[in-house]
PDB file of N, CA, C and O in Angstrom:
ATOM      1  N   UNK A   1      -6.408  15.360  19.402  1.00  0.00           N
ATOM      2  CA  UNK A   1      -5.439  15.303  20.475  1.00  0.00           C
ATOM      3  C   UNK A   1      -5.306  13.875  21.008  1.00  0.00           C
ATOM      4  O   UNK A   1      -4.193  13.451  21.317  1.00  0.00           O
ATOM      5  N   UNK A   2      -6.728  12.894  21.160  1.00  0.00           N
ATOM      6  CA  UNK A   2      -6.190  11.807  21.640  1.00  0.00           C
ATOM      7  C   UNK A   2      -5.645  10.736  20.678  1.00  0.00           C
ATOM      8  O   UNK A   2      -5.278   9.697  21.226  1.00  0.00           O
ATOM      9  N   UNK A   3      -5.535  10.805  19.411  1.00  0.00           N
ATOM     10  CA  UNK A   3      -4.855  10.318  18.236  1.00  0.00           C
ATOM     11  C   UNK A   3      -3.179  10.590  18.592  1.00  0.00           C
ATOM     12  O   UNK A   3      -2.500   9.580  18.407  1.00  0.00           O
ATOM     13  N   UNK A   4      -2.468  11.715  19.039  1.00  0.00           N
ATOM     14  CA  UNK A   4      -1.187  11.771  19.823  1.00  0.00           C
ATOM     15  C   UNK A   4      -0.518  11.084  20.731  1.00  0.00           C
ATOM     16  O   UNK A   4       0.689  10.884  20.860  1.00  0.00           O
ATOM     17  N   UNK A   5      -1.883  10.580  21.650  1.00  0.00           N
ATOM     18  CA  UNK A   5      -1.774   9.622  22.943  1.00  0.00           C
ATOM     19  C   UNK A   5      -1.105   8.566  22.246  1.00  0.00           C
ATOM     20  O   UNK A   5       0.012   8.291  22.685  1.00  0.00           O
ATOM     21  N   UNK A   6      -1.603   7.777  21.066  1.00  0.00           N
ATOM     22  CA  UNK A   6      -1.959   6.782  20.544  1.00  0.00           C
ATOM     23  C   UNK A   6      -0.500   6.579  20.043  1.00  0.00           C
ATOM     24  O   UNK A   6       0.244   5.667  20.404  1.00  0.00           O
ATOM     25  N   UNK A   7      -0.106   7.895  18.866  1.00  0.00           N
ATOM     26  CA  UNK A   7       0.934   7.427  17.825  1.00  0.00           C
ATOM     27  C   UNK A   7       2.058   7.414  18.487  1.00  0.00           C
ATOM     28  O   UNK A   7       2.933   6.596  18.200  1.00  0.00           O
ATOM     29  N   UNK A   8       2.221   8.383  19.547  1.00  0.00           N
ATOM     30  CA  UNK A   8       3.568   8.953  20.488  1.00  0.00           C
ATOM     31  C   UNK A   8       3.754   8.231  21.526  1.00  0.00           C
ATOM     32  O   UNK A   8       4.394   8.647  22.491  1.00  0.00           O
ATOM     33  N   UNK A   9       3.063   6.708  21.453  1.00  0.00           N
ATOM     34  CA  UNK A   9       3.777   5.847  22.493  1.00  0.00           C
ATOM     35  C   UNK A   9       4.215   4.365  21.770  1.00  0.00           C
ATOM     36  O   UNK A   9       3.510   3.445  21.356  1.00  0.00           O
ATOM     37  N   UNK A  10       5.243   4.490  21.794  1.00  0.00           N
ATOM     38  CA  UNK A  10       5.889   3.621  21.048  1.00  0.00           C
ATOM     39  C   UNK A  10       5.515   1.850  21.006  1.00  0.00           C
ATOM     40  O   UNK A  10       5.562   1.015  20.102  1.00  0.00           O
ATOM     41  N   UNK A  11       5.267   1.812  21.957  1.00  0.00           N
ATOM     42  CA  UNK A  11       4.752   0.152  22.000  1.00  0.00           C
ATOM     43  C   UNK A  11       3.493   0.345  21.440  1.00  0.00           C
ATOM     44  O   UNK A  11       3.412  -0.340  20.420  1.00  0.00           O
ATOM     45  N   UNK A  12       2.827   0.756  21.581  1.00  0.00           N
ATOM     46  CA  UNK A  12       0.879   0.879  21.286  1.00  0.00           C
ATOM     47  C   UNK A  12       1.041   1.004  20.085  1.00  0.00           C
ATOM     48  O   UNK A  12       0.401   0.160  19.457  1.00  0.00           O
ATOM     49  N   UNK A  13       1.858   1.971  19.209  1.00  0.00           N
ATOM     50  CA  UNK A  13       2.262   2.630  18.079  1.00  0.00           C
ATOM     51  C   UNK A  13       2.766   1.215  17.227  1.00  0.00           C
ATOM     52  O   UNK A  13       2.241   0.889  16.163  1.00  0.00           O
ATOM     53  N   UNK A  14       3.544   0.668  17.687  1.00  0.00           N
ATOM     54  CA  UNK A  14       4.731  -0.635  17.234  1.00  0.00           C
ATOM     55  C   UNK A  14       3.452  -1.849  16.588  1.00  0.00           C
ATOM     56  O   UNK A  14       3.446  -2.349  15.464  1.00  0.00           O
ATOM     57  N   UNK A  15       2.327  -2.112  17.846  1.00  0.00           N
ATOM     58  CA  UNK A  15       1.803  -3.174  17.406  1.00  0.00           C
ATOM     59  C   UNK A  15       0.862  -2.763  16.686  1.00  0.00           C
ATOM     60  O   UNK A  15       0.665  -3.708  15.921  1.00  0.00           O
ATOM     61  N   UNK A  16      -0.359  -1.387  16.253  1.00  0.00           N
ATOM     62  CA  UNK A  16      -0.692  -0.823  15.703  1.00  0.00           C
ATOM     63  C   UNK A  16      -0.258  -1.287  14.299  1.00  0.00           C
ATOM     64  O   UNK A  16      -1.006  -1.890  13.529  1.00  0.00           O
ATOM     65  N   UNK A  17       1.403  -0.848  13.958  1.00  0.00           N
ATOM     66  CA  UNK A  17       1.852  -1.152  12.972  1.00  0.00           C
ATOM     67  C   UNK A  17       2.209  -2.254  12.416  1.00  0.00           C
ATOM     68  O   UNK A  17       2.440  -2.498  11.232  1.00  0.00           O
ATOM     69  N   UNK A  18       2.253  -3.099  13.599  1.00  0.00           N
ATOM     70  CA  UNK A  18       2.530  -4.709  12.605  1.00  0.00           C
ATOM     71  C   UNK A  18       1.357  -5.527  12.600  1.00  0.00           C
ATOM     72  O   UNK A  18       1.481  -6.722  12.331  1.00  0.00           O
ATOM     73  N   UNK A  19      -0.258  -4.830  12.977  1.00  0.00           N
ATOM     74  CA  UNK A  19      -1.463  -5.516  12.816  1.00  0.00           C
ATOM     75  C   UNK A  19      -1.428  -4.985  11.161  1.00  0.00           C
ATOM     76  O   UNK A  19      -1.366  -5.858  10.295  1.00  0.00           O
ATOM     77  N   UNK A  20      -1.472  -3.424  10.727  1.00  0.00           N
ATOM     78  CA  UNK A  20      -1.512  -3.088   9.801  1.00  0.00           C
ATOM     79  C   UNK A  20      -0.912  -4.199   8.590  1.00  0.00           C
ATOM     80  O   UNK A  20      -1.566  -4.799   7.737  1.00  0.00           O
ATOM     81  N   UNK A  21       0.732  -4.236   8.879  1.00  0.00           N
ATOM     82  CA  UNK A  21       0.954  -4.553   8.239  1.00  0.00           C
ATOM     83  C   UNK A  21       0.429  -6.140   7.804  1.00  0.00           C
ATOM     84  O   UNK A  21       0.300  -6.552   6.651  1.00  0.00           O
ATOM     85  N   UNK A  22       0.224  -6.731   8.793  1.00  0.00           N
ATOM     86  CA  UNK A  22      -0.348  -8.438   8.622  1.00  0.00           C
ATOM     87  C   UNK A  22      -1.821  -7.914   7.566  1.00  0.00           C
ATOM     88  O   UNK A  22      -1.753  -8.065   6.346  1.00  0.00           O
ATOM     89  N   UNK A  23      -2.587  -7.546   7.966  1.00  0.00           N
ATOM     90  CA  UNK A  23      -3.515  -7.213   7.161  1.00  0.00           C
ATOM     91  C   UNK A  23      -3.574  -6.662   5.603  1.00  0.00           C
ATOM     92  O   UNK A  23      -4.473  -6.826   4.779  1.00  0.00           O
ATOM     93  N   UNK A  24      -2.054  -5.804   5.440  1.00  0.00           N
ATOM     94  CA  UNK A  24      -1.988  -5.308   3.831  1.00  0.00           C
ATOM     95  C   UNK A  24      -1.161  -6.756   3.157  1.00  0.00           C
ATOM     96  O   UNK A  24      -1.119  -6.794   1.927  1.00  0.00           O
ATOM     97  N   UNK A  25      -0.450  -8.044   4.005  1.00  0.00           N
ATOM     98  CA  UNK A  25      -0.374  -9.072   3.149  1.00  0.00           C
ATOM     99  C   UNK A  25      -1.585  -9.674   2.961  1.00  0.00           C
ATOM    100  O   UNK A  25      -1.555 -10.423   1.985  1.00  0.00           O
ATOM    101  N   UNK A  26      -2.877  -9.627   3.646  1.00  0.00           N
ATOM    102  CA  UNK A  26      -3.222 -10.203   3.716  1.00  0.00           C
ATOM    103  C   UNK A  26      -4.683  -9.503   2.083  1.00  0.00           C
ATOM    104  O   UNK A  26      -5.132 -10.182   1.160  1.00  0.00           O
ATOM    105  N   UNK A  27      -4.879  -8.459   2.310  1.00  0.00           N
ATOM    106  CA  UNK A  27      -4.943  -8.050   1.254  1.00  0.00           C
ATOM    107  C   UNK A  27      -4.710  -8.389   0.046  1.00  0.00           C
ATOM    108  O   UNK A  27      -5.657  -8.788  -0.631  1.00  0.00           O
ATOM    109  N   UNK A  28      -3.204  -8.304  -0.602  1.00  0.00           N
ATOM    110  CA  UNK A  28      -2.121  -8.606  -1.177  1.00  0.00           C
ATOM    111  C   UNK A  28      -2.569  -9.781  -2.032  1.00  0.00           C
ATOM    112  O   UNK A  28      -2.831  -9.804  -3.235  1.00  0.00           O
ATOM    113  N   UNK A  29      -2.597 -10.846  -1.034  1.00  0.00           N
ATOM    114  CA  UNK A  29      -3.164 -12.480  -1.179  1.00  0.00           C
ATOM    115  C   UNK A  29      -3.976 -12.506  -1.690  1.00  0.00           C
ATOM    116  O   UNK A  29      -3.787 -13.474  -2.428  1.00  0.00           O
ATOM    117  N   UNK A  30      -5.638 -11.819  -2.083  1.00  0.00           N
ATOM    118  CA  UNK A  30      -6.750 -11.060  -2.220  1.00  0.00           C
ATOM    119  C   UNK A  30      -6.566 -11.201  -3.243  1.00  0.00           C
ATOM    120  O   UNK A  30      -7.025 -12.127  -3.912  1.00  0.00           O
ATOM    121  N   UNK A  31      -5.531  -9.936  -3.806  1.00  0.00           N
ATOM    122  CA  UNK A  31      -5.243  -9.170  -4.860  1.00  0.00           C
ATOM    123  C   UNK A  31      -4.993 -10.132  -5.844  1.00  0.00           C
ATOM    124  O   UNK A  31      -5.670 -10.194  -6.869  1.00  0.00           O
ATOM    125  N   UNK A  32      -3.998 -10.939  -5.580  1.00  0.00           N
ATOM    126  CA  UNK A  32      -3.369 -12.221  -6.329  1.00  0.00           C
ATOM    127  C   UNK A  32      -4.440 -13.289  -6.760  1.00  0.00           C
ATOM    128  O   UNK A  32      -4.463 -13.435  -7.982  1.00  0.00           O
ATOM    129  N   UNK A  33      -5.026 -13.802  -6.307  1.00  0.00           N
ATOM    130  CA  UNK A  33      -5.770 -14.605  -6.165  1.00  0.00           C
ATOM    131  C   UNK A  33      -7.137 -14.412  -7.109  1.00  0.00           C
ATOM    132  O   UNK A  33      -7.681 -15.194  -7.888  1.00  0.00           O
ATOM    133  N   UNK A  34      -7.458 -13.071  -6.723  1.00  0.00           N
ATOM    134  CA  UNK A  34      -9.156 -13.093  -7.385  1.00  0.00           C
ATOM    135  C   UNK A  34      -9.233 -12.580  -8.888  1.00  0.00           C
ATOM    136  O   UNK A  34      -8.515 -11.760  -9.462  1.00  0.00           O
ATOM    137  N   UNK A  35     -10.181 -13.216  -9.292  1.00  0.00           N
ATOM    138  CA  UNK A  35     -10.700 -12.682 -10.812  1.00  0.00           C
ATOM    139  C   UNK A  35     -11.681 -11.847 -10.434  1.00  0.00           C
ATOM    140  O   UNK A  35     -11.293 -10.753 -10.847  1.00  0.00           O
ATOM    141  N   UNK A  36     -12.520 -11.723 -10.002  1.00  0.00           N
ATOM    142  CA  UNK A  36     -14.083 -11.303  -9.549  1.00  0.00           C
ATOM    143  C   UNK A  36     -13.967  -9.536  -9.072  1.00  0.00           C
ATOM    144  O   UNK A  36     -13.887  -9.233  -7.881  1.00  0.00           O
ATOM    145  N   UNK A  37     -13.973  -8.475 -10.180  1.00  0.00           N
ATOM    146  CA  UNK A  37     -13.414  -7.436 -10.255  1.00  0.00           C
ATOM    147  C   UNK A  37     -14.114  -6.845  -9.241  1.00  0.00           C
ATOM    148  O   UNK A  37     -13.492  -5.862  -8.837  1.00  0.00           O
ATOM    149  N   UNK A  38     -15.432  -7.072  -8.490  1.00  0.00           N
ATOM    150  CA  UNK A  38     -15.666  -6.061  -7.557  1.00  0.00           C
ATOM    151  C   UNK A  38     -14.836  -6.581  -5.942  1.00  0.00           C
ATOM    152  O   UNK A  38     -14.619  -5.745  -5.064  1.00  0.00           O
ATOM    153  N   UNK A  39     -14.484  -7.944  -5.794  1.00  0.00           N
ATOM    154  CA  UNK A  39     -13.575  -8.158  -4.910  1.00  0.00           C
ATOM    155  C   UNK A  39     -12.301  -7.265  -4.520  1.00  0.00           C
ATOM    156  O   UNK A  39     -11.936  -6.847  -3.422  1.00  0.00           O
ATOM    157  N   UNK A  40     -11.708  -7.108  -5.902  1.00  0.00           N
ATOM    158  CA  UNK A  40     -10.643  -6.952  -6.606  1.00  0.00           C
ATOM    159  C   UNK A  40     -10.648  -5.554  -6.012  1.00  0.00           C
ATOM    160  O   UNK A  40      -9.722  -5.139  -5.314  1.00  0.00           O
ATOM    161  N   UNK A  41     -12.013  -4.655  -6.398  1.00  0.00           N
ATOM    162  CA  UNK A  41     -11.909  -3.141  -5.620  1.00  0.00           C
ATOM    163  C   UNK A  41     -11.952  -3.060  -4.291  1.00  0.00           C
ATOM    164  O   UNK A  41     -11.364  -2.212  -3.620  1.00  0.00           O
ATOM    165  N   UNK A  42     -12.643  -3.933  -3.885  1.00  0.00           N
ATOM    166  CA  UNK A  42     -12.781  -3.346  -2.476  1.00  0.00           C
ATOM    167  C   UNK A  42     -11.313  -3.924  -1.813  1.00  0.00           C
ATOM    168  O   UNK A  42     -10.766  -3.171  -1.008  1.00  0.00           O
ATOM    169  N   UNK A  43     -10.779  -4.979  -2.060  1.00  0.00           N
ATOM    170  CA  UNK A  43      -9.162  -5.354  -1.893  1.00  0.00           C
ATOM    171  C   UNK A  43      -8.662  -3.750  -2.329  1.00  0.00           C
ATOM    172  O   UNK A  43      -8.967  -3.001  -1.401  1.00  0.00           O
ATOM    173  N   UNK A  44      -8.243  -3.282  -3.031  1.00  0.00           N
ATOM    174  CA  UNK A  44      -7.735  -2.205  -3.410  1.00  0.00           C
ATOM    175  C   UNK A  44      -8.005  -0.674  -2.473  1.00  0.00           C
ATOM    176  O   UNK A  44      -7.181   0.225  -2.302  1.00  0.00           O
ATOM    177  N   UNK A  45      -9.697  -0.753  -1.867  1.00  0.00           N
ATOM    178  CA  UNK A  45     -10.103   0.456  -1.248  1.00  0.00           C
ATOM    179  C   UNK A  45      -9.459   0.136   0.091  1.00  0.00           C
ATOM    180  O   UNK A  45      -8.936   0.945   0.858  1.00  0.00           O
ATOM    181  N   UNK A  46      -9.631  -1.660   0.304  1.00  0.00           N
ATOM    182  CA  UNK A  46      -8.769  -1.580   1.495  1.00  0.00           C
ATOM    183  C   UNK A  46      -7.173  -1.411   1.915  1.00  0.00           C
ATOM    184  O   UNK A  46      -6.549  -1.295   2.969  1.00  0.00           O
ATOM    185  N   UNK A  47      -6.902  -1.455   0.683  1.00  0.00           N
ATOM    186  CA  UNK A  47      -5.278  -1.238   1.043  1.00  0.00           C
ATOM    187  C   UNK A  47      -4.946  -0.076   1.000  1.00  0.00           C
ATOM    188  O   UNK A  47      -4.013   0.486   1.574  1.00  0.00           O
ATOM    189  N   UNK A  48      -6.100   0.520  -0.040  1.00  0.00           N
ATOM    190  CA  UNK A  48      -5.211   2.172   0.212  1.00  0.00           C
ATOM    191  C   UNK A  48      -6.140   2.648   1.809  1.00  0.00           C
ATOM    192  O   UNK A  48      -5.176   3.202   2.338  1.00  0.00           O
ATOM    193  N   UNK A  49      -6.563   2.703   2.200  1.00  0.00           N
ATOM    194  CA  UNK A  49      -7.157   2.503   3.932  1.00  0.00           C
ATOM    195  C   UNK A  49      -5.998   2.617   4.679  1.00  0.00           C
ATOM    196  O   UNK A  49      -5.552   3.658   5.163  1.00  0.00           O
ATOM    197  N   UNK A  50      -5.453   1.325   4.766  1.00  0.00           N
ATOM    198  CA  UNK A  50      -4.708   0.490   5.318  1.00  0.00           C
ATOM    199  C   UNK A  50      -3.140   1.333   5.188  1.00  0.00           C
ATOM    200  O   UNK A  50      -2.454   1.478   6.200  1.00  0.00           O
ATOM    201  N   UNK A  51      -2.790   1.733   4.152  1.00  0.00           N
ATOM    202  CA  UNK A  51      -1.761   3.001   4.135  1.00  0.00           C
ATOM    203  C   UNK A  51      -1.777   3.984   4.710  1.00  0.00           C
ATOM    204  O   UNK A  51      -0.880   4.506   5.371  1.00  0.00           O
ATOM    205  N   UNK A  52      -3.151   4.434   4.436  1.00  0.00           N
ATOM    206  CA  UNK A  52      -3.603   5.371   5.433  1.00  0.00           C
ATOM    207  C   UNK A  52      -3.332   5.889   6.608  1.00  0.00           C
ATOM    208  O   UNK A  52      -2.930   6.998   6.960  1.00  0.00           O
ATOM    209  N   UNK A  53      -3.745   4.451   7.437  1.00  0.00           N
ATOM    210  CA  UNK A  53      -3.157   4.031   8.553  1.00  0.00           C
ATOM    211  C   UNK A  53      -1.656   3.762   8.926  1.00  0.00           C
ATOM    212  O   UNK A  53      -1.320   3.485  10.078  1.00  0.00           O
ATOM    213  N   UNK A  54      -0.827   3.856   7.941  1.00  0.00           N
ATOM    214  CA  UNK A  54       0.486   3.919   8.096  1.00  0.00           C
ATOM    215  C   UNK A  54       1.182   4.818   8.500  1.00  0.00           C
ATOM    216  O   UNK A  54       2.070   4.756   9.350  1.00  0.00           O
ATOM    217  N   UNK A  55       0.732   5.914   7.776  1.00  0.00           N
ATOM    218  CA  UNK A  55       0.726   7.447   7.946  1.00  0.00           C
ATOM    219  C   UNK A  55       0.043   8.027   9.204  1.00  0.00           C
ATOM    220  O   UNK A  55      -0.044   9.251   9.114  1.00  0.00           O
ATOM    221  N   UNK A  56      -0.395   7.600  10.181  1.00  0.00           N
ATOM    222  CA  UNK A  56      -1.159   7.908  11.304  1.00  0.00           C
ATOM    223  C   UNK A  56      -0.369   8.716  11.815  1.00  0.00           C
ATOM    224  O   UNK A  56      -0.963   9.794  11.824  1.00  0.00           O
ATOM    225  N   UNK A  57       0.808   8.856  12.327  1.00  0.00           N
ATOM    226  CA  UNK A  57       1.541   9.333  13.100  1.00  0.00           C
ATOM    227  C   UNK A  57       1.895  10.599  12.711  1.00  0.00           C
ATOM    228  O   UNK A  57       1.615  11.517  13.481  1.00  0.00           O
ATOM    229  N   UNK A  58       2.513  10.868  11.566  1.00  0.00           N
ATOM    230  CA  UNK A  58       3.044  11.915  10.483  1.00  0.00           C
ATOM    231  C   UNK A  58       1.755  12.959  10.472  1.00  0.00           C
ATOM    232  O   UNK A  58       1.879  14.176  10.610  1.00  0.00           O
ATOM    233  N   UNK A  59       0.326  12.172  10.258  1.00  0.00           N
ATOM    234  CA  UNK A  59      -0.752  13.035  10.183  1.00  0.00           C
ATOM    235  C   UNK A  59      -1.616  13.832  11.705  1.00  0.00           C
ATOM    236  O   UNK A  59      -2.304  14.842  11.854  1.00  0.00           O
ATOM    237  N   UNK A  60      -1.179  12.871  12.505  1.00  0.00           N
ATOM    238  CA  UNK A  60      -1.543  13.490  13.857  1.00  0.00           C
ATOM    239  C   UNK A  60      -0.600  14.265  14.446  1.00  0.00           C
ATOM    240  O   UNK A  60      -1.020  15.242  15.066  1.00  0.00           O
ATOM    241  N   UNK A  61       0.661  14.062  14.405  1.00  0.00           N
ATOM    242  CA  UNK A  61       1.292  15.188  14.531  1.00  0.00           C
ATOM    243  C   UNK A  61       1.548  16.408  13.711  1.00  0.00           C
ATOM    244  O   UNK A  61       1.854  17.522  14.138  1.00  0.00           O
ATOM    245  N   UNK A  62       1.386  16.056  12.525  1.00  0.00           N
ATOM    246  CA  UNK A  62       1.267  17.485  11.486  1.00  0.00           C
ATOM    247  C   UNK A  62      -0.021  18.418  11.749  1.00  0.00           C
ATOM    248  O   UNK A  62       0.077  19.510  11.188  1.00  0.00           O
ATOM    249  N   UNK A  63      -1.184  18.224  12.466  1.00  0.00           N
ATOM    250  CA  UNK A  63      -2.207  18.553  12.827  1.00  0.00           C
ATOM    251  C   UNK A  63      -2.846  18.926  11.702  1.00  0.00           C
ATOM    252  O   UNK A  63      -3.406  20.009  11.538  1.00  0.00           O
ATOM    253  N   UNK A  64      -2.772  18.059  10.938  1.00  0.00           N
ATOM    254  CA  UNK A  64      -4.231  18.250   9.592  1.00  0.00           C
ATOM    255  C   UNK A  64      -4.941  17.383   9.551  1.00  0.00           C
ATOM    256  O   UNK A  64      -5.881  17.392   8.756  1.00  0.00           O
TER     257      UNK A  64
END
């Protein structure tokens, strides 16, 4: 319930989403950049995370 507070107010919600997003370029950059394959995963575990978190809203209000 307090995950609702969170997604259903639009400003809190707004910057939420554009920290996210600074962080999946920042990822991204990661991705590009490295040879060093266990980097390479955890870049990857974090972006799918980080989607995750995209979906916050959709999932707190769907109540699953």
């Amino acid at each position: 319930m307090s995950l609702k507070l969170l997604v259903n107010n639009p400003a809190v919600y707004e910057a939420l989403q554009e920290y996210v997003d600074e962080q999946i370029k920042k990822e991204h950059q990661i991705l590009e950049f490295q040879t060093d394959p266990i980097i390479i995963y955890k870049a990857q575990g974090a972006l799918a995370t980080l989607r995750k978190l995209k979906k916050l809203r959709e999932t707190a209000n769907s109540g699953k």
